[in-house]
C-alpha positions as CSV (number, residue, x, y, z in Angstrom):
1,X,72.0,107.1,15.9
2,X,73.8,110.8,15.3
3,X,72.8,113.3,12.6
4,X,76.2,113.2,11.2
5,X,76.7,117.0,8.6
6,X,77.3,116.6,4.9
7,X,80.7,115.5,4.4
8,X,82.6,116.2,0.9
9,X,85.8,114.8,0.1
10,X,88.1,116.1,-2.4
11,X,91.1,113.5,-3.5
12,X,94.2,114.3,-5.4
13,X,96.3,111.5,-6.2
14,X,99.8,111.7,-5.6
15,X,102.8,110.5,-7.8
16,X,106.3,111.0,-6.8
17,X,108.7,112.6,-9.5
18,X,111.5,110.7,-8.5
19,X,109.5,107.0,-9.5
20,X,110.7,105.8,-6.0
21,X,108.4,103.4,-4.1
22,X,106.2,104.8,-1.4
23,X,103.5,104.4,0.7
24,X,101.7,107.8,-0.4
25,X,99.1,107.6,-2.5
26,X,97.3,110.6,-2.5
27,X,96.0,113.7,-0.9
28,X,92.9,114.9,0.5
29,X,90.8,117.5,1.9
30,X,87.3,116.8,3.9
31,X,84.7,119.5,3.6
32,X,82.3,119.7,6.7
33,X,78.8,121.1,6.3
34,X,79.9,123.3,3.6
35,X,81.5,125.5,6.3
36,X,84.3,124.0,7.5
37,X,87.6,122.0,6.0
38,X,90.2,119.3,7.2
39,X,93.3,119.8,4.7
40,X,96.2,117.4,4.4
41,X,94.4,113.8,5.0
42,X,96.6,111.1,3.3
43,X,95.7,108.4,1.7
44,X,98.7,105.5,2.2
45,X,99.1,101.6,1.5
46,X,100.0,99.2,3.8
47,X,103.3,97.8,4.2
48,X,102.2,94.4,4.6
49,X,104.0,92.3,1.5
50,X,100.7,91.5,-0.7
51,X,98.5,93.8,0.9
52,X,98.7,97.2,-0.6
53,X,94.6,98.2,0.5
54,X,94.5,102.1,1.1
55,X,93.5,103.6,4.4
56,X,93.5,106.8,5.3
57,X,95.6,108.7,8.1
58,X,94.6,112.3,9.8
59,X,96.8,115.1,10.3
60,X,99.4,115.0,12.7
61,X,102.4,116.8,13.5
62,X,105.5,115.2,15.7
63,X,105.9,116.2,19.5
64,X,108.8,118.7,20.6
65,X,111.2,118.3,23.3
66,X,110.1,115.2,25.4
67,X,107.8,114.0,23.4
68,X,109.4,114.4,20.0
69,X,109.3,110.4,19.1
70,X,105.2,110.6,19.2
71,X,102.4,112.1,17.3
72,X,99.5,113.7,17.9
73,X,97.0,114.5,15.8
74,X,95.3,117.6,14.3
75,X,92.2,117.2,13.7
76,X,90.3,113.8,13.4
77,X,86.7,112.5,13.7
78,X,85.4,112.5,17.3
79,X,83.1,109.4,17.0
80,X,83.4,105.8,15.5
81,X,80.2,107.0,13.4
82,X,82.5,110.0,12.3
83,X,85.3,107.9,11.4
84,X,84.0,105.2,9.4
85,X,81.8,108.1,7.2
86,X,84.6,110.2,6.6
87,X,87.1,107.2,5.7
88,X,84.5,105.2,3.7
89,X,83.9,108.8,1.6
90,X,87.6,109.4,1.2
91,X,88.7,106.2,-0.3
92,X,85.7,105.9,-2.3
93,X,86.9,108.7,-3.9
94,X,90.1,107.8,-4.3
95,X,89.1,104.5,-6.0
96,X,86.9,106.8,-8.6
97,X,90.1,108.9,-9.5
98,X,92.7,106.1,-9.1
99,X,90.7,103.5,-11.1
100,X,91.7,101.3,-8.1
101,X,88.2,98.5,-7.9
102,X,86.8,98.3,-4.5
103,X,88.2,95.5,-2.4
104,X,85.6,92.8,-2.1
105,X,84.8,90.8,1.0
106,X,86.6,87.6,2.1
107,X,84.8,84.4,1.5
């Protein structure tokens, strides 16, 4: 198993001013080690009708030219290890400054 760094999250939930429905939810940053940060992390709901669990999506910017209708991301976790620490830390946080309750496993 990998040494994963000390990861830090910082959440800002987000509300739009115009009251219009959307799939943001909030904001947030990932601190690495104390020495390094991953800005502009979103935290978004599904689209599924009834299913409105978070999950969290990496920064990415849209391709130029010929390959303008895809995206590529930024920066992301390398490993699955990675991935499920720095997702599981986000939307805990998010659930502490939404108020949203952690979902609970299907019986």
């Amino acid at each position: 198993m990998e040494q994963l760094p000390k990861l830090d999250a910082r959440v800002r939930p987000y509300q739009d001013p115009s009251d219009r429905p959307t799939k943001l939810m909030a904001f947030a940053d990932l601190t690495i080690a104390d020495a390094f940060v991953i800005k502009g992390i979103r935290v978004l709901k599904k689209a599924e009708p009834g299913n409105d669990e978070p999950f969290v999506v990496f920064p990415a910017e849209k391709g130029k030219g010929a390959t303008a209708d895809r995206w590529f991301d930024l920066a992301h976790p390398i490993t699955a290890e990675a991935r499920n620490a720095a997702i599981g830390l986000i939307l805990e946080k998010y659930r502490l400054v939404s108020g949203t309750p952690a979902s609970t496993p299907a019986s």
